[in-house]
C-alpha positions, 0 to 999 in steps of 0.5 A: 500500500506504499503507493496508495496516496495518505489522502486515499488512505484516509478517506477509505479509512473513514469509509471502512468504519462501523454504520454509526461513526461511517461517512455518509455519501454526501460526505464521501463524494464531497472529500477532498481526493474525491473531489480531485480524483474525479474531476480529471476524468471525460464524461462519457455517457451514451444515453441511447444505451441507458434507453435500451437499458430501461426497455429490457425484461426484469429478468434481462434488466437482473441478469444485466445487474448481476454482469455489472458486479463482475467488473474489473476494479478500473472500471468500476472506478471509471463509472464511480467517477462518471457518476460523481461527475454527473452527481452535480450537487453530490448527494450520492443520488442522480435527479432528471435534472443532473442526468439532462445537463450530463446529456446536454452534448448528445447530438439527438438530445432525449426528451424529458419524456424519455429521460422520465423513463429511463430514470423511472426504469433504472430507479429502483427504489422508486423515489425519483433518483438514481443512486450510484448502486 
């Protein structure tokens, strides 16, 4: 670990702790090397892809969450990042509006319509955000 920055190794000590003294996202999100890590990384986000996302089966939307758990650790690293970058206000969950600025380059920018329903398909616990799991 003598290549891990004492930076890092603060926040992942903060974040390691029991539930009662653990960090909440917010507070995570808004660290200093989070912050700094994830400013240095290109949005990269393909709606048309999360549109395709919000249309499958539950049993293909569940057997693509589970594909999403075998990750390799850099790029589950890169999409913590994205979805920090998109986070604007990094209260660990994505609202329609932080999603319609994140797409604002795309050259076939989606309706509201259309975001409403990927954000209502990809939200599972129903409260009209998307969280980072």
């Amino acid at each position: 670990m003598e290549a891990v920055s004492s930076s890092a190794k603060s926040i992942i000590s903060k974040i390691l702790l029991p539930d009662s003294k653990r960090l909440t996202p917010t507070q995570i999100f808004k660290d200093p090397w989070i912050m700094k890590e994830s400013s240095n990384v290109p949005l990269k986000l393909n709606f048309s892809k999360m549109a395709a996302f919000s249309k499958f089966s539950k049993i293909k939307k569940l057997a693509a969450t589970y594909i999403a758990t075998q990750l390799s650790e850099k790029e589950v690293e890169n999409l913590g990042n994205l979805f920090r970058q998109i986070d604007l206000n990094h209260d660990g969950e994505i609202s329609i509006e932080e999603l319609k600025l994140a797409l604002k380059e795309e050259k076939n920018q989606p309706s509201i319509k259309e975001l409403a329903a990927v954000m209502e398909s990809i939200d599972t616990d129903k409260n009209g955000r998307i969280n980072y799991t």
